[in-house]
CHARMM-style PDB file with segment names, atoms N, HN, CA, C and O in Angstrom:
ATOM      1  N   UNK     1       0.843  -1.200   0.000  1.00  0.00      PROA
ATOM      2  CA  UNK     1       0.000   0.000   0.000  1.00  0.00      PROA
ATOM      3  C   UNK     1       0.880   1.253   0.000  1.00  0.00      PROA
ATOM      4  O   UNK     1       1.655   1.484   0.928  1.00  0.00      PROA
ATOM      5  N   UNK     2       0.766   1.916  -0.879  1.00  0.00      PROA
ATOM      6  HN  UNK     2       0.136   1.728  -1.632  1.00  0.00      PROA
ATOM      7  CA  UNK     2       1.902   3.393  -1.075  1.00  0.00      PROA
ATOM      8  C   UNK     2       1.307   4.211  -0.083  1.00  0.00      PROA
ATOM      9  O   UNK     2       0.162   4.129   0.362  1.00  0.00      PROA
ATOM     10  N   UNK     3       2.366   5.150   0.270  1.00  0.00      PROA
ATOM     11  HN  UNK     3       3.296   5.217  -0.092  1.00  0.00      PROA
ATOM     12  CA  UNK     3       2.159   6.325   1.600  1.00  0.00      PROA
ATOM     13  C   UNK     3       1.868   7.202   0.728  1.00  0.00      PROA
ATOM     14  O   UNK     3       2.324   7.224  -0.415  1.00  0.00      PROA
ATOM     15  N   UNK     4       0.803   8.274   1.375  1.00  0.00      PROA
ATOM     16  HN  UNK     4       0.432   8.256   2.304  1.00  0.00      PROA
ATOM     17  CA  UNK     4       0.328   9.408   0.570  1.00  0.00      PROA
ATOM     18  C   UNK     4       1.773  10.508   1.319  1.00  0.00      PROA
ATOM     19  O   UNK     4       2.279  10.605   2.437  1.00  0.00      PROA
ATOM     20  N   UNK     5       1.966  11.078   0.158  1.00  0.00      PROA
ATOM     21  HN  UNK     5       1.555  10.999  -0.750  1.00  0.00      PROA
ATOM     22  CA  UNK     5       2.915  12.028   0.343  1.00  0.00      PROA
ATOM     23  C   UNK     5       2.800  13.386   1.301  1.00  0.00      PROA
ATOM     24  O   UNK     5       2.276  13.981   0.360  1.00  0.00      PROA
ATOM     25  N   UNK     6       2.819  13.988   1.925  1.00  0.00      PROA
ATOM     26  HN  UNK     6       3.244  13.504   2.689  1.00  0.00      PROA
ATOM     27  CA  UNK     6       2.573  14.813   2.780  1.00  0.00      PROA
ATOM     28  C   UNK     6       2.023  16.128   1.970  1.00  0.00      PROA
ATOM     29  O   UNK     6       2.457  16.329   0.836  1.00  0.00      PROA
ATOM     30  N   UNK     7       1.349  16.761   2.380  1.00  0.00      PROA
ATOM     31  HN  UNK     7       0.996  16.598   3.301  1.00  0.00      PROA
ATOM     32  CA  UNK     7       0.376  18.303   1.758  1.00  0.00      PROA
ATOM     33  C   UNK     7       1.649  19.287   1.198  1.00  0.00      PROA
ATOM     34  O   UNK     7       1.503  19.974   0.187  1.00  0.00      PROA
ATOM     35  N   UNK     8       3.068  19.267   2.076  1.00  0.00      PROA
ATOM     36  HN  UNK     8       3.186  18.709   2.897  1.00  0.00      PROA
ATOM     37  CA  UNK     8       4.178  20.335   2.345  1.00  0.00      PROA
ATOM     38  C   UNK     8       4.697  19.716   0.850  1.00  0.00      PROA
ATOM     39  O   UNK     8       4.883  20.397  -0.158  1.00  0.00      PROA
ATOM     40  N   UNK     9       4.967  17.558   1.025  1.00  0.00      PROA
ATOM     41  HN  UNK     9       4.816  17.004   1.844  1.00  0.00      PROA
ATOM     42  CA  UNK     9       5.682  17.352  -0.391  1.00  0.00      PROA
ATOM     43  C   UNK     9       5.196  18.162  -1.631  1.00  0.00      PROA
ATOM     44  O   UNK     9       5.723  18.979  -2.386  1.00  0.00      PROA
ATOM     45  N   UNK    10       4.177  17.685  -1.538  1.00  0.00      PROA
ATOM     46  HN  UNK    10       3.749  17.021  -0.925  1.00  0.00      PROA
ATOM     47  CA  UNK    10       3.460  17.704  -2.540  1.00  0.00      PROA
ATOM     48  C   UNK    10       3.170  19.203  -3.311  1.00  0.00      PROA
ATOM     49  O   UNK    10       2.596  19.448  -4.372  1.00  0.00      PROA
ATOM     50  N   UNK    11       3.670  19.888  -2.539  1.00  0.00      PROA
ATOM     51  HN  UNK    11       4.137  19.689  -1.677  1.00  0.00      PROA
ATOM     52  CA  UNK    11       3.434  21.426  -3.000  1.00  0.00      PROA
ATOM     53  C   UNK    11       4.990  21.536  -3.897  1.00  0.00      PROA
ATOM     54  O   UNK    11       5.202  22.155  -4.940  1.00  0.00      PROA
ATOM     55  N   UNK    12       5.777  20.853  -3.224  1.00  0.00      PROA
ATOM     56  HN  UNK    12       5.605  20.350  -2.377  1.00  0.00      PROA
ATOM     57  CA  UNK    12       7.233  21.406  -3.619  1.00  0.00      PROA
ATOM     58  C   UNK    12       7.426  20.186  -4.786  1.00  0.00      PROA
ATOM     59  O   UNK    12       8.052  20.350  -5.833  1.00  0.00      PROA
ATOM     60  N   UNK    13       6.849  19.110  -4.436  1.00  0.00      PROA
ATOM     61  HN  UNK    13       6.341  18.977  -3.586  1.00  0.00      PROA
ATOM     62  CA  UNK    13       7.231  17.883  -5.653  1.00  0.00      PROA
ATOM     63  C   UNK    13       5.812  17.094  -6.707  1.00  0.00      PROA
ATOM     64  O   UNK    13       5.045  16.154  -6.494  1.00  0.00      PROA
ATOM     65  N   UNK    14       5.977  17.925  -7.712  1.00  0.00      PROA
ATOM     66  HN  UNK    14       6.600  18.689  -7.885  1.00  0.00      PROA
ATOM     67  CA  UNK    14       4.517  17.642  -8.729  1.00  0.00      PROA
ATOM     68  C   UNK    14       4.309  16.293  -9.048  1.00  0.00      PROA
ATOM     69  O   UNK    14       3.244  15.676  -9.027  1.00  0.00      PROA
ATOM     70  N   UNK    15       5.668  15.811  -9.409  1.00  0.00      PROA
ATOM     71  HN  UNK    15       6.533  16.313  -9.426  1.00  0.00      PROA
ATOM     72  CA  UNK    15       5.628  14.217  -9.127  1.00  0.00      PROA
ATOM     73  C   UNK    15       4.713  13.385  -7.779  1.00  0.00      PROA
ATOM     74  O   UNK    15       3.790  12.573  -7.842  1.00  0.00      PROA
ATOM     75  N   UNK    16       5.344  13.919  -6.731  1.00  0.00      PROA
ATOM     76  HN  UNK    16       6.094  14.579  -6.679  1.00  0.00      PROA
ATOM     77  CA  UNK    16       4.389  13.564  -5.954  1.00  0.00      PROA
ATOM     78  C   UNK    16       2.571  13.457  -5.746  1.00  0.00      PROA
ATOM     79  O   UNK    16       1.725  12.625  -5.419  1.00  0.00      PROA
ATOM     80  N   UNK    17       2.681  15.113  -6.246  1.00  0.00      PROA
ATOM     81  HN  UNK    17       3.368  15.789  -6.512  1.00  0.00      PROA
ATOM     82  CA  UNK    17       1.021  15.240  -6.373  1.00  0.00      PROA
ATOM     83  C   UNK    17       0.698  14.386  -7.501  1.00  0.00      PROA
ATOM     84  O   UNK    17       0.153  13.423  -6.961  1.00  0.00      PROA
ATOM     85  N   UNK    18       0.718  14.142  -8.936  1.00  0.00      PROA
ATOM     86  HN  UNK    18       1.162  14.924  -9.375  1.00  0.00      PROA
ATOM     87  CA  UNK    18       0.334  13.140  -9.436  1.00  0.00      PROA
ATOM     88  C   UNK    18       0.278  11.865  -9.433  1.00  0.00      PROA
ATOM     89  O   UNK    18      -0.702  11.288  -9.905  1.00  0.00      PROA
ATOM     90  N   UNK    19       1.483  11.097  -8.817  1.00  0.00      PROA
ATOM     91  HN  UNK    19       2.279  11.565  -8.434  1.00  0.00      PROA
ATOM     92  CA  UNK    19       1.390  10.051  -7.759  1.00  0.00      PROA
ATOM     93  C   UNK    19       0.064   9.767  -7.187  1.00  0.00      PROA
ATOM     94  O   UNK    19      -0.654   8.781  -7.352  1.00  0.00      PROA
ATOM     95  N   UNK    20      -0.177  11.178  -6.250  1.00  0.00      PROA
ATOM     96  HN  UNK    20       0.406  11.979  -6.116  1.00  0.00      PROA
ATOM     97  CA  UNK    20      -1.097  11.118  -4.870  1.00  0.00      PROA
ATOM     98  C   UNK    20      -2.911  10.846  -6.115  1.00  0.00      PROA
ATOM     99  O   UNK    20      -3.859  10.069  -5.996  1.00  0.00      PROA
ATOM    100  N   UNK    21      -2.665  11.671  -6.901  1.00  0.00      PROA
ATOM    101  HN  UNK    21      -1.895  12.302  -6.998  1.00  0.00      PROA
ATOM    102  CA  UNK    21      -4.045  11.899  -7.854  1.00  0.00      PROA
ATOM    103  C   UNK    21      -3.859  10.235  -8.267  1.00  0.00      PROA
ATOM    104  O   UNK    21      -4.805   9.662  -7.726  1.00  0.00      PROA
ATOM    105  N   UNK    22      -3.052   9.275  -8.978  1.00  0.00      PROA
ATOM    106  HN  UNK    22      -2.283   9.741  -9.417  1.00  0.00      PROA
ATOM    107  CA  UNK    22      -3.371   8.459  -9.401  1.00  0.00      PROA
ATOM    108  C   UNK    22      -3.907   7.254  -8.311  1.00  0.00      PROA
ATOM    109  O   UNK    22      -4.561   6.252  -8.597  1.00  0.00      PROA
ATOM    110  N   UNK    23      -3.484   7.620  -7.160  1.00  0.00      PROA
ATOM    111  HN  UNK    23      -2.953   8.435  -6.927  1.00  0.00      PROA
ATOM    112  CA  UNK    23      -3.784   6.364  -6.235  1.00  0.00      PROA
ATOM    113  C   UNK    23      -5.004   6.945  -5.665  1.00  0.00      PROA
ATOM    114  O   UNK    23      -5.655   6.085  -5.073  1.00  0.00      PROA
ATOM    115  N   UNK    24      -5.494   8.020  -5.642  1.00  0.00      PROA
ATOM    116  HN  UNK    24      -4.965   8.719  -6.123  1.00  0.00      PROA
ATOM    117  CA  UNK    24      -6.717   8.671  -5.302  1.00  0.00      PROA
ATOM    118  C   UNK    24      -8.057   7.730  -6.473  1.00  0.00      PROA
ATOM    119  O   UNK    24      -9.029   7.077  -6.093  1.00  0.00      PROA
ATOM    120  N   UNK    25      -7.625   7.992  -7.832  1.00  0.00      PROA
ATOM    121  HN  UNK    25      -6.836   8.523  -8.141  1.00  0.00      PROA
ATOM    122  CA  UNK    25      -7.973   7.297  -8.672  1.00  0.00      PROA
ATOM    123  C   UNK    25      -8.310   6.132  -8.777  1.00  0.00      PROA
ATOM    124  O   UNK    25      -9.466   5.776  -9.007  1.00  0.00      PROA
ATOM    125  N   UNK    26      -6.974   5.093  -8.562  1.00  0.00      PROA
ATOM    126  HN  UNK    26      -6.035   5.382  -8.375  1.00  0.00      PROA
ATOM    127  CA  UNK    26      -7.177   3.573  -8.073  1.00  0.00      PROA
ATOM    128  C   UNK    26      -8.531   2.984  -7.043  1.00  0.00      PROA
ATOM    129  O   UNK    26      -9.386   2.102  -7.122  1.00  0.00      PROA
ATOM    130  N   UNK    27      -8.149   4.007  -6.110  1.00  0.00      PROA
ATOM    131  HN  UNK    27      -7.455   4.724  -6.046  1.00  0.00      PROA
ATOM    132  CA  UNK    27      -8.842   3.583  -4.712  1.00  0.00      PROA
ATOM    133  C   UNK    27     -10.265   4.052  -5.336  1.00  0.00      PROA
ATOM    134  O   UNK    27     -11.073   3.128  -5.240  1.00  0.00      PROA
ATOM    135  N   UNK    28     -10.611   4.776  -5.719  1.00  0.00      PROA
ATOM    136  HN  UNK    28      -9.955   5.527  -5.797  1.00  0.00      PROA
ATOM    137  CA  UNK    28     -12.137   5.136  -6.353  1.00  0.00      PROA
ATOM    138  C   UNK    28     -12.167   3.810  -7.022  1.00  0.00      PROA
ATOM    139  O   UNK    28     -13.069   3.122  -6.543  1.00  0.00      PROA
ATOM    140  N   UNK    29     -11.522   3.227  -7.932  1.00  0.00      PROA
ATOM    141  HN  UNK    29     -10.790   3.786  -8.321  1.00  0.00      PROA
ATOM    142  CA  UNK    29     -11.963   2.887  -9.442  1.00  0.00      PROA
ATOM    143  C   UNK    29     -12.239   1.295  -8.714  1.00  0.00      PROA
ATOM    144  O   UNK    29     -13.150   0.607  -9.177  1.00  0.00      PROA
ATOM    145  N   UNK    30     -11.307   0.717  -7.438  1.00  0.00      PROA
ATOM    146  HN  UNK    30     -10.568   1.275  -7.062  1.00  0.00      PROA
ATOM    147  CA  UNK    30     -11.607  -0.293  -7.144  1.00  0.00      PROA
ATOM    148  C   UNK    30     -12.406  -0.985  -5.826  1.00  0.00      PROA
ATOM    149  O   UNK    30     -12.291  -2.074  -5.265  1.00  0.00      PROA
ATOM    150  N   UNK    31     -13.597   0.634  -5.535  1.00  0.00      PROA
ATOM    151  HN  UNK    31     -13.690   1.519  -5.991  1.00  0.00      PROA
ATOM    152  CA  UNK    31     -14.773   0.448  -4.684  1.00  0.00      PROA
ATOM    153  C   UNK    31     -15.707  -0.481  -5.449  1.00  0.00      PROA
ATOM    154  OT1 UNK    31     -16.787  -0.811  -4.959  1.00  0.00      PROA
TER     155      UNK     31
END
């Protein structure tokens, strides 16, 4: 299970935020 990246990463690392959007994604798609 991947760690959601912290609010602070994620501001400074875009990689991260899209990371965070695709597993946001996953977790929807496999309710």
């Amino acid at each position: 299970r991947p760690v959601r990246p912290a609010p602070a990463e994620v501001e400074t690392n875009p990689r991260a935020r899209s990371a965070r959007l695709r597993v946001v994604e996953h977790l929807e798609a496999s309710r």
